[in-house]
C-alpha positions in Angstrom: 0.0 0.0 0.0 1.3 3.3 -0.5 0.2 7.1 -0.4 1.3 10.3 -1.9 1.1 11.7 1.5 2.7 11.2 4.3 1.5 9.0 7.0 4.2 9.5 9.9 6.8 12.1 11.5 9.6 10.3 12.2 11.9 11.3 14.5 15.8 10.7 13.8 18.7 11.0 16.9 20.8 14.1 15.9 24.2 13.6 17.9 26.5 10.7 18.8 23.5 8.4 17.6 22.6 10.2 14.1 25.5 8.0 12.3 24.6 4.8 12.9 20.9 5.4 13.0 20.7 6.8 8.9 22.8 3.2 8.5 20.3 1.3 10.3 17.8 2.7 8.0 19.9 2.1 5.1 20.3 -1.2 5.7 16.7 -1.7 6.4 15.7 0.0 3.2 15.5 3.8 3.5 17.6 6.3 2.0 17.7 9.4 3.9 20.0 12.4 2.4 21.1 14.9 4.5 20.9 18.9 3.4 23.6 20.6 5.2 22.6 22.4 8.4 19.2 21.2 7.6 16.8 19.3 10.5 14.3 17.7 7.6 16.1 15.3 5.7 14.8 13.7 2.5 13.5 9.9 3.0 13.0 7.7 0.4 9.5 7.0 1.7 6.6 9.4 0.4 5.0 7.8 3.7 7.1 9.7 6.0 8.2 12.8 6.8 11.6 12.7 8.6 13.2 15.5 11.5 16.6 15.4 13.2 16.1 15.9 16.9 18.2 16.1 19.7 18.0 12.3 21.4 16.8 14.0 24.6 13.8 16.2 22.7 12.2 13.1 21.1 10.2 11.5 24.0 8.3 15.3 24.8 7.7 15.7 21.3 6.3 12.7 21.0 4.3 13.3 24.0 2.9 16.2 22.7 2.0 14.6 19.2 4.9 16.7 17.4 6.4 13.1 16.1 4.7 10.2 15.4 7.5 7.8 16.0 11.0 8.3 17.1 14.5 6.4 18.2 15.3 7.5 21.8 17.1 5.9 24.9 15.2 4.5 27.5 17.6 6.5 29.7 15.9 10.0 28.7 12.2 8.1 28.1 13.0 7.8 32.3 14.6 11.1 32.4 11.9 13.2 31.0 9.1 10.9 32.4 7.2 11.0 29.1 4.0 9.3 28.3 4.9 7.5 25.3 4.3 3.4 24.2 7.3 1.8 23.5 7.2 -0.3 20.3 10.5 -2.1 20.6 14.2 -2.0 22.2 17.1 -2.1 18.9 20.0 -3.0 20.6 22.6 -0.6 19.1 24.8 2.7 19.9 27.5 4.7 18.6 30.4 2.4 18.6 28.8 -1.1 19.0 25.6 -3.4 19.2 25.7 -3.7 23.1 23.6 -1.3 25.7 25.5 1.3 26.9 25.9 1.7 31.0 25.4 5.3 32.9 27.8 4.8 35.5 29.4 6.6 38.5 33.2 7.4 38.6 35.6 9.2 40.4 39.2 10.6 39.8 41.4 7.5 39.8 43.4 8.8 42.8 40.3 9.5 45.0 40.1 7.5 48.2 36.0 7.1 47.0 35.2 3.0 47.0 31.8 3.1 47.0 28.7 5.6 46.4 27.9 5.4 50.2 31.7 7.2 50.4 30.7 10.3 48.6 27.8 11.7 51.1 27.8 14.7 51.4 29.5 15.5 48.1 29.0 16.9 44.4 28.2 15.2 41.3 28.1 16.6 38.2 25.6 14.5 35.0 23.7 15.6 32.4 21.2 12.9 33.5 20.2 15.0 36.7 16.7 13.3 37.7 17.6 9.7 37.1 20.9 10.2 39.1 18.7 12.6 42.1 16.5 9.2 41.8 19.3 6.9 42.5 20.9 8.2 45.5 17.9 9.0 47.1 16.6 5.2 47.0 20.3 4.3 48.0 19.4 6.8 51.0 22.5 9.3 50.2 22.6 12.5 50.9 24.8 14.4 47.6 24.6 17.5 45.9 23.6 16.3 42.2 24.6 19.5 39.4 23.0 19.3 36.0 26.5 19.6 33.4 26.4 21.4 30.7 29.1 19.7 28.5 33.0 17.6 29.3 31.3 16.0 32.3 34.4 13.5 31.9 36.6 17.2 33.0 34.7 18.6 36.2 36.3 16.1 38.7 39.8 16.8 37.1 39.4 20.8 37.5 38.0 20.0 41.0 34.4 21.1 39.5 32.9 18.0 41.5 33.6 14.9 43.6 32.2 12.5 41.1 30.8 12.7 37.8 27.6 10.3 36.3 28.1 9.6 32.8 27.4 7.5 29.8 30.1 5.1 28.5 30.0 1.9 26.3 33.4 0.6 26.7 35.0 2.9 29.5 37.4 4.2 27.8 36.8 7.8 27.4 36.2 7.4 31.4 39.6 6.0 31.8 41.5 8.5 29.6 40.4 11.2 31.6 42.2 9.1 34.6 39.0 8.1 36.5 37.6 5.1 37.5 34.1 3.9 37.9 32.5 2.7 41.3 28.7 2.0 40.6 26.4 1.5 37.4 23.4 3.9 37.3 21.9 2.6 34.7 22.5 0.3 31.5 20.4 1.6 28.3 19.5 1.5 25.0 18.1 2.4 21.9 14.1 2.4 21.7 11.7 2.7 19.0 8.3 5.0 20.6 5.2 5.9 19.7 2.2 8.1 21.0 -0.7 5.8 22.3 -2.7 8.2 19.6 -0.2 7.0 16.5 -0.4 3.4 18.3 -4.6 3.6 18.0 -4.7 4.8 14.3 -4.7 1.8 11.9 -2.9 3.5 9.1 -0.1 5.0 11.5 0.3 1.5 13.0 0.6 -0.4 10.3 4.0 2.1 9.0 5.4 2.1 12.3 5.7 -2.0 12.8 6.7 -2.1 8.8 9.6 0.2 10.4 9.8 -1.9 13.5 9.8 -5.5 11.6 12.7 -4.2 9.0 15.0 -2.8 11.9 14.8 -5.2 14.1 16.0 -7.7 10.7 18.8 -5.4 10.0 20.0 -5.7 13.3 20.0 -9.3 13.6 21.5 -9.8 10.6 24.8 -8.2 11.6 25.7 -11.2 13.7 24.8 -13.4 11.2 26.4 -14.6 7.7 25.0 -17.5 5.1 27.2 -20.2 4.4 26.9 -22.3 0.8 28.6 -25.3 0.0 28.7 -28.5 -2.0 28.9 -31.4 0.3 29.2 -35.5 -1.1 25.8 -37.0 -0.3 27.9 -40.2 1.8 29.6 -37.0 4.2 26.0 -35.5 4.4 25.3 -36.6 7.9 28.4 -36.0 9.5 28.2 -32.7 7.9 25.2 -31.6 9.0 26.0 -33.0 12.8 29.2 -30.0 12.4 26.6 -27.4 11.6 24.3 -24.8 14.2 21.8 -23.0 11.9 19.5 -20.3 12.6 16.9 -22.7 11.6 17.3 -26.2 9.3 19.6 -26.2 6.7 18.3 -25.7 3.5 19.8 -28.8 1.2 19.1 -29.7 -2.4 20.2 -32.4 -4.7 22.3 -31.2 -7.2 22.4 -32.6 -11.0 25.4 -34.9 -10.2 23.2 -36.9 -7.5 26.3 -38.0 -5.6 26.5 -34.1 -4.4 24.2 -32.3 -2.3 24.0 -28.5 -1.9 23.8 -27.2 1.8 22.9 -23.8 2.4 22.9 -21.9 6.3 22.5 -18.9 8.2 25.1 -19.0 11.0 26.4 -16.7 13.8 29.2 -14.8 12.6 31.3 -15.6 15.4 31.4 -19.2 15.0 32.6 -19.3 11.4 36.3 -19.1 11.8 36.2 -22.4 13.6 33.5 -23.8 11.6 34.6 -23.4 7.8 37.5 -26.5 9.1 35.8 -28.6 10.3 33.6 -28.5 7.3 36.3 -28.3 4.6 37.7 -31.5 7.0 34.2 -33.3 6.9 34.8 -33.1 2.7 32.9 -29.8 1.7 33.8 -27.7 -1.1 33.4 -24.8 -2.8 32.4 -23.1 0.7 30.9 -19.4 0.4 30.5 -16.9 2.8 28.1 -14.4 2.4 26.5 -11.3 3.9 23.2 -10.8 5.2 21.1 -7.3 5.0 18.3 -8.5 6.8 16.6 -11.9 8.5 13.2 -11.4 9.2 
C-alpha cells in the first residue's frame, strides 16, 4: 500500500546516535540524504516525513504529538518521564551493538570506594533526575549538578567529587584518569510511539513495517550464510558439524552424488566452523553477507 502523503513524523537522533541510526535505515531499506545544516532530511519514503532531533527532545515531542515515532534511549524516556508506548528495544549505539551503561566514577586517585563514600559531596551529569533518583533510594545524601558539556573534565578541575556519565566501553572514562565505582543505569536504543499514532490503523501499520525491518537489520549483523557443496555419503556428518538459525536448507544437485547445503550462521562461530567443514569433505564453501533476517 502506498500514499502520496505522508503518514508519519519520524523522529531521527541528531548527535553521537545520528550516524549509525541513517545506516540502520539504510540497511533496512530507507535512504535518507542529508541537506547541510538542515533538520528535515529527505527519505525515500513518500510515507514519511523525517526530522533530526536532539536524542533527549524526542520523547516530549512525542508526548505532545509533534512526532509520530522516534529512536530515543530508555535513559531519557525515564529522564523526562514521558507518556509514550514503546514499540520495541534495537539494541545498538555509537560504537557497537551492546547497551550502553550510565555509571558513577571518580578521579582515579580518589580514596572514594563506593557511592555510600561520597555523602555529602558533588556530582556533576547531564542525566540530573535519574541520578537525584538513585541516591535517594540508596538513602544518600549528595549534591547532584546538571553539566552542561565535558562532564568527563569537572572532577579533574575539581568542579565536583564525582561525575555520572554515559560510557560503552570505558574508555573515554579511563582517559580522563577516572575510575568507575557503581552502574546507574544500562540503556538503550528504543523505537516510541504516541498511544494516539499506536490507535490509528494506518499509523500502525508504517510504524511495525519500520519496527519489523529494523529489528531484521540488526539481527543480521551477527549473522552470515554459508553455501557449500557437500558428497551425499559425508552428508550426515556434515550436517551433525553445523548450528543454523533454523534447518539447513539442502538440495540435490544434478550430479546426485552431491548435495547443496545452504545456512544462516552466527558470525562468530565461522572461523572455527569453515575447518571442520572443509575437514568433513565440503567444497566450494561461500561466505556471504546478510542485510536483513526477518
Amino acid at each position: 500500500m502506498s500514499s502520496t502523503n505522508p503518514i508519519i513524523k519520524l523522529g531521527l537522533p541528531k548527535g553521537s546516535l545520528e550516524k549509525p541510526t541513517l545506516s540502520l535505515f539504510e540497511r533496512s531499506g530507507w535512504k535518507i540524504h542529508q541537506h547541510h545544516r538542515n533538520y528535515f532530511p529527505e527519505i525515500n519514503d513518500p510515507e514519511i516525513t523525517a526530522r533530526l532531533c536532539r536524542v533527549q527532545e524526542i520523547p516530549s515531542y512525542i508526548e505532545d504529538g509533534i512526532l509520530d515515532v522516534g529512536l530515543t534511549g530508555k535513559d531519557w524516556l525515564l529522564e523526562t518521564g514521558a507518556d509514550v508506548k514503546v514499540v520495541s528495544d534495537l539494541i545498538y549505539s555509537k560504537v557497537s551493538n551492546r547497551p550502553a551503561r550510565w555509571v558513577l566514577a571518580v578521579a582515579g586517585d580518589s580514596p572514594y570506594k563506593r557511592p555510600e563514600d561520597l555523602a555529602g559531596k558533588r556530582i556533576a551529569t547531564e542525566l540530573l533526575g535519574v541520578t537525584q533518583k538513585y541516591f535517594k533510594d540508596a538513602g544518600i545524601d549528595v549534591d547532584v549538578q546538571y553539566s552542561w558539556g565535558a562532564t568527563e573534565a569537572k572532577v579533574v578541575e575539581g568542579l565536583a567529587d564525582a561525575i555520572v556519565e554515559v560510557t560503552e566501553t570505558g574508555t573515554t572514562i579511563r582517559a580522563h584518569g577516572l575510575r568507575i565505582i557503581a552502574e546507574v543505569l544500562v540503556t538503550n536504543t528504543q523505537l516510541v510511539t504516541s498511544e494516539a499514532a499506536w490507535a490509528d490503523p494506518e499509523k500502525r501499520r508504517k510504524i511495525e513495517q519500520i519496527d519489523l525491518l529494523l529489528q531484521g537489520a540488526l539481527r543480521a549483523e551477527s549473522l552470515v550464510g554459508l553455501k557449500m557443496n557437500v558428497p551425499s555419503n559425508k552428508l550426515p556428518e556434515i550436517l551433525n558439524e553445523i548450528p543454523c538459525l533454523n534447518s539447513p536448507t539442502i538440495a540435490e544437485l544434478t550430479d546426485t552424488t552431491w548435495h547443496s547445503v545452504e545456512i544462516v550462521v552466527d558470525q562468530g562461530l565461522v572461523r572455527d566452523l569453515i575447518p571442520r567443514l572443509k575437514a568433513e569433505g565440503a567444497e566450494g564453501i561461500i561466505e556471504y553477507a546478510l542485510n536483513k533476517v526477518i
